[in-house]
VEXPARO-463024 format. One record per residue: y, z, x of N, C-alpha, C, O in turn; residue in three letters. Coordinates in steps of 0.001 Angstrom, whole numbers, plus 500000, padded with zeros to 6 digits. Example, Ala and Ser with C-alpha at 12.3 -4.5 7.8 and 13.67 -1.06 7.14 Angstrom:
BEGIN
494310507800513190495500507800512300496700507800513200496681508465514236ala497750507080512850498940507140513670500030507870512900501138508039513409ser
//
This chain:
BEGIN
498814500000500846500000500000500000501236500000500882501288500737501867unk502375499073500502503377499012501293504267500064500718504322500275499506unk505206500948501914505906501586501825507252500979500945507673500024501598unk508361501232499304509357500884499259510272500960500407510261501795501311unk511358499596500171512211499343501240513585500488500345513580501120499289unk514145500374500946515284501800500426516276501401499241516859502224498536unk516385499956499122516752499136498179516350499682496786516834500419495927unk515132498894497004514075498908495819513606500865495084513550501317493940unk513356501520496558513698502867495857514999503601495616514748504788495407unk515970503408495579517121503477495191517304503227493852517737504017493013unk516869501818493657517232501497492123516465502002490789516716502167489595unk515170502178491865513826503501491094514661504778490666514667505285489544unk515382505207491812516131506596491514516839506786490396516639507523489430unk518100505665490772519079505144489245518698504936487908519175505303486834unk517597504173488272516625503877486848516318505281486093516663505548484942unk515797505888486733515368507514486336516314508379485983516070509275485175unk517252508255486421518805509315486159519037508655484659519087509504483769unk519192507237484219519567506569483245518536506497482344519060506342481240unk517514506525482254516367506938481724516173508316481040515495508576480046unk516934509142481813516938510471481185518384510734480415518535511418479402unk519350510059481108520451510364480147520447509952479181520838510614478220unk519950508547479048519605507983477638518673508980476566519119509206475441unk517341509559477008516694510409476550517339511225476165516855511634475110unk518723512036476574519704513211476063521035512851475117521998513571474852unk520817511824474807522489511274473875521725511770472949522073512947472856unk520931511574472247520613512260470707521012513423470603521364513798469485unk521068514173471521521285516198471660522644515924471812523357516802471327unk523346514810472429524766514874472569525587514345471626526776514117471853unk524815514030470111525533513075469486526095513824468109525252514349467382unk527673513894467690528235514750466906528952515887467307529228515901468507unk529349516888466612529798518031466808528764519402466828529041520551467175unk527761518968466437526846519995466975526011520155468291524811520345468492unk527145520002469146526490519711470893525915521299470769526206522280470084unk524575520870472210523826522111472615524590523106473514525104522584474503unk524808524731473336525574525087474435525030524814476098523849524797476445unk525960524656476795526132524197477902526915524493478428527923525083478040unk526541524040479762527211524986481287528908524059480990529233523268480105unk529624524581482094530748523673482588530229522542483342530654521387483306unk529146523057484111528709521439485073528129520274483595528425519079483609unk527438520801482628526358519982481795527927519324481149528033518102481255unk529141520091480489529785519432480276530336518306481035530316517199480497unk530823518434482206531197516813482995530388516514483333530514516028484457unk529079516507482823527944515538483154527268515171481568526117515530481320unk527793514701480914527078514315479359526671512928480086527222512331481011unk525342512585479227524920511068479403524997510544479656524324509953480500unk526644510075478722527364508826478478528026508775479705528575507720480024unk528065509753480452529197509451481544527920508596482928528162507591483596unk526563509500482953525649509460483605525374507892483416525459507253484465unk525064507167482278524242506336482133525658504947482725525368503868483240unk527281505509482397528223504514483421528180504617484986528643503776485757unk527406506049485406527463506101486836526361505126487565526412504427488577unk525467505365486711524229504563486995524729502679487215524368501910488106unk525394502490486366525469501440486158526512500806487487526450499686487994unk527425501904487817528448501937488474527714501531490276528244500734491051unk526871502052490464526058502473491619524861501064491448524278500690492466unk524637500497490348523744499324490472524857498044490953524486497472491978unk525934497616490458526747497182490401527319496955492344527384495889492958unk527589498131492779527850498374494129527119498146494825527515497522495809unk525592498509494748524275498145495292524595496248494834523366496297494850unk524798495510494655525048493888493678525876493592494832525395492964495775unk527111494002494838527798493488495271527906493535496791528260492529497406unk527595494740497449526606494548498886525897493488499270525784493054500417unk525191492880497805523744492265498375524597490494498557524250489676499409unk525687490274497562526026489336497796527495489267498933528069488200499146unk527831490280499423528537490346500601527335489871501905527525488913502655unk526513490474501937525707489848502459525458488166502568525594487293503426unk525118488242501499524534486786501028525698485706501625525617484589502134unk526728486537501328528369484861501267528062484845502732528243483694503129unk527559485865503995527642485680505280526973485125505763527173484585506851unk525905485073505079524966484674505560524830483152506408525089482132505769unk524547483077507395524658482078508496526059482085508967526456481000509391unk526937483120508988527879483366509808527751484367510623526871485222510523unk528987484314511852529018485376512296529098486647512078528902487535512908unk529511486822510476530152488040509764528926488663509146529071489692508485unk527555488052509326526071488414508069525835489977509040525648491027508425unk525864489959510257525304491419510701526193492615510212525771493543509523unk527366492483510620528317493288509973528047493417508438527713494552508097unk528119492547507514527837492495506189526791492976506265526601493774505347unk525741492851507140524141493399506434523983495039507167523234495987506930unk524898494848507983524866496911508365525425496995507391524560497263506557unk526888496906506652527299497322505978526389497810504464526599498905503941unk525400496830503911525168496815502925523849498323502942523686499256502156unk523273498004503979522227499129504865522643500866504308522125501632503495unk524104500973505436524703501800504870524867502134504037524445503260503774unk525840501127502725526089501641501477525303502443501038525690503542500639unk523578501948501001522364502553500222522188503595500677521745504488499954unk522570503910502476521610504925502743522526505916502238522086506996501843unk524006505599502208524742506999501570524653507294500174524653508452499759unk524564506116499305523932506244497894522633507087497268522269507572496196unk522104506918498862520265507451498120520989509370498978520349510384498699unk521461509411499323521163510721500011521302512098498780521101513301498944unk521678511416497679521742512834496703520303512512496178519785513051495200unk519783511636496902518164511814495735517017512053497455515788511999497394unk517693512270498632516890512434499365515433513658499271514365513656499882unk516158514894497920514447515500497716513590515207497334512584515917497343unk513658513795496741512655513527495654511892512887496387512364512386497407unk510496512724496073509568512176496483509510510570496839509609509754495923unk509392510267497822509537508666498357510417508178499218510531506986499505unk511316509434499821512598509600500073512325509332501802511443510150502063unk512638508633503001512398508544504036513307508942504936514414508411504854unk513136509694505727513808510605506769514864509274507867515976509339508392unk514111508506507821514823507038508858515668506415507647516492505698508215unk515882506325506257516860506573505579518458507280505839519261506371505628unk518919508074506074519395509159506441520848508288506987520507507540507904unk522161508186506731522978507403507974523619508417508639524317508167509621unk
//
């Protein structure tokens, strides 16, 4: 079995955060919200399931910064760059299982 590239588990991660916020808008929907912390308040769903989206989007636009360089001088720079982005993206999900230490920037 091949190890995920940091890409591909990254977007596993996102997927899962948005997966669950979606699972919690029903509890968030109306005036009869569940009590909750101050953190659960600036973190409702709806905000979760735009971050997600926010962070796929950025992960996108890396890939085609890349891409426009590609066969220029500018593709290494563009492709550290894009490297980076992820590895600082994945580091709030570095406990979770699948998570690789050579990840890390």
């Amino acid at each position: 079995m091949t190890r995920p590239n940091l890409q591909d588990w990254l977007l596993e991660q996102i997927t899962s955060d948005e997966q669950l916020a979606r699972a919690e808008l029903g509890d968030y929907a109306g005036s009869d919200r569940p009590t909750e912390s101050r953190h659960q308040a600036a973190w409702p769903p709806d905000r979760v399931i735009i971050e997600c989206w926010t962070k796929r989007r950025i992960i996108d636009l890396a890939i085609d910064a890349m891409q426009a360089a590609r066969g220029s001088t500018r593709f290494l720079a563009a492709e550290e760059f894009m490297q980076t982005t992820m590895m600082v993206m994945a580091e709030p999900y570095a406990d979770r299982p699948g998570y690789r230490d050579d990840w890390r920037p």
